[in-house]
C-alpha positions in Angstrom: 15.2 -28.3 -2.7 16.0 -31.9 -3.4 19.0 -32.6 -1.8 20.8 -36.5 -1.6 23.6 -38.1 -0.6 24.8 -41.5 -2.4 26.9 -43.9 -1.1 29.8 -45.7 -2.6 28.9 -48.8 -1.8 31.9 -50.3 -2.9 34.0 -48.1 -0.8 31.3 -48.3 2.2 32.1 -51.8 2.7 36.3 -51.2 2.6 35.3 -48.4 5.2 33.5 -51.2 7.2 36.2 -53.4 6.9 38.6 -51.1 8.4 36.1 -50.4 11.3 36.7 -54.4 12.1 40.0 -54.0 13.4 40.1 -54.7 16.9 42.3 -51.7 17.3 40.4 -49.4 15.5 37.1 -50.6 17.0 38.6 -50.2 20.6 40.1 -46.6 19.8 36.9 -45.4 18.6 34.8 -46.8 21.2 36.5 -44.7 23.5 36.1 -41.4 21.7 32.5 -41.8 21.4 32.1 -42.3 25.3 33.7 -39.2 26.2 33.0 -35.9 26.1 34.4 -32.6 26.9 38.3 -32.4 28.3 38.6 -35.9 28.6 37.4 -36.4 24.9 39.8 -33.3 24.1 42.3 -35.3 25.7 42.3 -38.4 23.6 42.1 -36.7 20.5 45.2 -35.0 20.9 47.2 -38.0 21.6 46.1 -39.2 18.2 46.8 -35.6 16.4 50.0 -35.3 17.6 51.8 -38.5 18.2 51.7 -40.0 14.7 54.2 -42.9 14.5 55.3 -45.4 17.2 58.2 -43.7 18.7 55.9 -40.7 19.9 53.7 -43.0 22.3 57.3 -44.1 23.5 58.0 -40.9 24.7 55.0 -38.1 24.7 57.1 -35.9 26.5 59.3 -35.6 23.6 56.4 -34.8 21.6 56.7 -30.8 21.0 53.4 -30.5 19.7 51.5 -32.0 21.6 50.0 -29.7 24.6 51.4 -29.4 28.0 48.5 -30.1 29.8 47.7 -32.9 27.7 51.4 -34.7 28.5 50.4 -33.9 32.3 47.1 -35.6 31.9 48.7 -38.5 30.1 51.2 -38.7 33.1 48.8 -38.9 36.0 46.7 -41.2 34.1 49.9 -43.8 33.6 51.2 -43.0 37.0 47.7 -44.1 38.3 47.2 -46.8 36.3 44.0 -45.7 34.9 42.3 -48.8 33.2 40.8 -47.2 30.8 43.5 -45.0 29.6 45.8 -47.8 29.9 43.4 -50.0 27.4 43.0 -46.9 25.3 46.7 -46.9 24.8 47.3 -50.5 24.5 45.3 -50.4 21.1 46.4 -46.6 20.0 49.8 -48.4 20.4 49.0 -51.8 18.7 47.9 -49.9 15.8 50.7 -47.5 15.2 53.2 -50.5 15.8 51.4 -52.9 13.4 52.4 -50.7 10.4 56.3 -50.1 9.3 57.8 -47.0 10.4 58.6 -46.1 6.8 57.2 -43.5 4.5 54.6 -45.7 3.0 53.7 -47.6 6.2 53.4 -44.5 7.3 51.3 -42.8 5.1 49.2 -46.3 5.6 48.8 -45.6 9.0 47.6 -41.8 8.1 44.5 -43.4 6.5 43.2 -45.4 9.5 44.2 -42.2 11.7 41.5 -40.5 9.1 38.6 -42.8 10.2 38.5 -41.6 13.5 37.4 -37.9 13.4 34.8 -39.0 10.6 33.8 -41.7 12.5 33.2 -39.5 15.9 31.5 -36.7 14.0 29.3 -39.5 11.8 27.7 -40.7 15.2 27.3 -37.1 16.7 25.6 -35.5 14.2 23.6 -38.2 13.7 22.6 -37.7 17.1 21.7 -34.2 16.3 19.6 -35.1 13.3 17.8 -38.2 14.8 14.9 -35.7 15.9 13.3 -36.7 12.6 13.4 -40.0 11.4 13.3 -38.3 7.5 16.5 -36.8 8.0 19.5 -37.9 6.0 23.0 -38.7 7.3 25.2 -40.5 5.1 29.5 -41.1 5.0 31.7 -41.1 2.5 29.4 -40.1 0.1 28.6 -38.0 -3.3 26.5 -34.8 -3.4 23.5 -33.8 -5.5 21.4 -30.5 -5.5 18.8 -30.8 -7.3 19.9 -31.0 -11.0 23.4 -31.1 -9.9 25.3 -34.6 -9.1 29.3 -34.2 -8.4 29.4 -37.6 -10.0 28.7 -36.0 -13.1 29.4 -32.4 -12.7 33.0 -32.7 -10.7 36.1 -34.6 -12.0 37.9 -36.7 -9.6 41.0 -34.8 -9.7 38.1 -31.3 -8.7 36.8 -34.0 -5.5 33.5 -36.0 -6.1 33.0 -37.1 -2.5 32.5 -35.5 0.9 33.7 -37.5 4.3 29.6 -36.8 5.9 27.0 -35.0 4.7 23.6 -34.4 6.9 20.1 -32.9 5.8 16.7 -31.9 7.1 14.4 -32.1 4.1 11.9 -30.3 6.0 14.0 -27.4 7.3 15.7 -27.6 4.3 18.7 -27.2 6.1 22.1 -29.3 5.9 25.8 -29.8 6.5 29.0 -31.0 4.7 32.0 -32.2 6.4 35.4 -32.7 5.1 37.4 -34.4 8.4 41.2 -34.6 9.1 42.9 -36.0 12.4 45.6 -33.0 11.5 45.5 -30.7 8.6 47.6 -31.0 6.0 46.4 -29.4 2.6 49.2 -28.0 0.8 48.3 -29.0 -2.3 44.7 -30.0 -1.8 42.7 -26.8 -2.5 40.2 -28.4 -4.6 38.4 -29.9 -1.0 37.9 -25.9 -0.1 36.8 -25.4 -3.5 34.4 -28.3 -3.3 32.8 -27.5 0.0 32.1 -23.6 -1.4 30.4 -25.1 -4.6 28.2 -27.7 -2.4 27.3 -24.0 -0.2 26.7 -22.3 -3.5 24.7 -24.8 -5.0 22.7 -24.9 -2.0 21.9 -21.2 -1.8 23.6 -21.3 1.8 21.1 -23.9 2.8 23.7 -26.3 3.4 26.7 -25.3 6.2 30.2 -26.5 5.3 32.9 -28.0 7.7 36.3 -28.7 7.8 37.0 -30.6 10.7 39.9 -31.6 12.5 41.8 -33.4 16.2 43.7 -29.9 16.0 43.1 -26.5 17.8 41.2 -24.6 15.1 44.0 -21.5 15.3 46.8 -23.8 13.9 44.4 -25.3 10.9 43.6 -21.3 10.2 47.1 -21.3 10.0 47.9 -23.7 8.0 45.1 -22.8 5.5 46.6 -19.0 5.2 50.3 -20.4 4.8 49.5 -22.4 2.1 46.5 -20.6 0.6 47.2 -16.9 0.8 44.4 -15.1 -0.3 41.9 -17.7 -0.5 38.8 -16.5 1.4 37.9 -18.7 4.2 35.0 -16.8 5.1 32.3 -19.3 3.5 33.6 -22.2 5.2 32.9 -22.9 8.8 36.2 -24.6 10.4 35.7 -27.0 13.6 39.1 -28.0 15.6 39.3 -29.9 18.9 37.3 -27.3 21.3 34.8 -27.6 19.0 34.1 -31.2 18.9 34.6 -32.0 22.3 31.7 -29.4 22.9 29.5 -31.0 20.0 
């Protein structure tokens, strides 16, 4: 099975640009260097507190977890350099952007890099057994004969946020990645993900991915997509990628 992953390279190099930012750069160094509860930790910061005033007060925050605001406490109280520097940039970021609906929803996008970003550099980890292997962001999708550039509208999704494959094992994985979910009226990305599993005969795994607990994005997906059957997509929240 001949399966490849084009690039955009036009929006590869806006994606790089972004990566520039100090803040972003700083933010995403530290999720790469942890791991487990700590990583867990991090990432729930950035799920839940999503404009400036929530870093002013995570206590106020009622979605994000208790033990997270008790971790977040003792690491302030202790002045814990590197959680300190974390938040310095988490905080630059959110305050460098308007608190209005479009700075906002400006704000949402550079949110977005950092789950793909994380999951980009672990699973390339995971595939960097074979130096054949393909690993590739923001990119289009072709299975043998077909090519979502040709074969998907824009409006049905062309792209996926990473996809990975062993041309030996002939095995693979998609990834569509959220900091929180929020797909009310975005069913076309679960649609996408079930044709790129069809198309591959199973061969390739689908993913969404996300900073939240994986029983609030089932949630969310049941609320807004009742009757839709989830059961050929696999769904990765926070427990699962701080385990990756």
């Amino acid at each position: 099975m001949r399966v490849e992953f084009p690039v955009d390279e036009k929006s590869e190099r806006y994606l790089k640009e972004l990566e520039e930012d100090e803040d972003i750069s700083a933010i995403n160094s530290f999720l790469l260097s942890k791991r487990g509860e700590d990583f867990s930790n991090y990432a729930s910061i950035i799920c839940f507190c999503f404009k400036e005033k929530d870093l002013m007060d995570l206590n106020r925050v009622h979605t994000l977890p208790e033990k997270v605001k008790i971790w977040a406490k003792k690491k302030m109280l202790e002045n814990d350099p590197t959680f300190m520097d974390f938040f310095k940039h988490l905080f630059s970021l959110y305050s460098s952007f308007p608190q209005t609906e479009e700075g906002l929803s400006i704000l949402g996008k550079r949110r977005s890099l950092f789950p793909e970003i994380y999951l980009y550099h672990r699973i390339k980890e995971n595939y960097s057994y074979n130096p054949k292997n393909i690993v590739r962001r923001d990119c289009y999708v072709i299975i043998d004969e077909w090519d979502s550039r040709q074969n998907r509208t824009k409006v049905d999704g062309q792209k996926i946020d990473i996809g990975a494959w062993d041309p030996e094992k002939e095995t693979g994985q998609c990834y569509e990645c959220k900091v929180k979910f929020y797909m009310k009226e975005k069913e076309h990305q679960l649609n996408f993900l079930e044709a790129i599993r069809e198309r591959s005969e199973g061969k390739i795994n689908v993913f969404l991915a996300s900073f939240a607990p994986k029983r609030i994005i089932l949630r969310q997906l049941q609320s807004f997509f009742p009757g839709h059957d989830l059961s050929k997509i696999n769904i990765f929240g926070i427990d699962e990628l701080k385990n990756l």
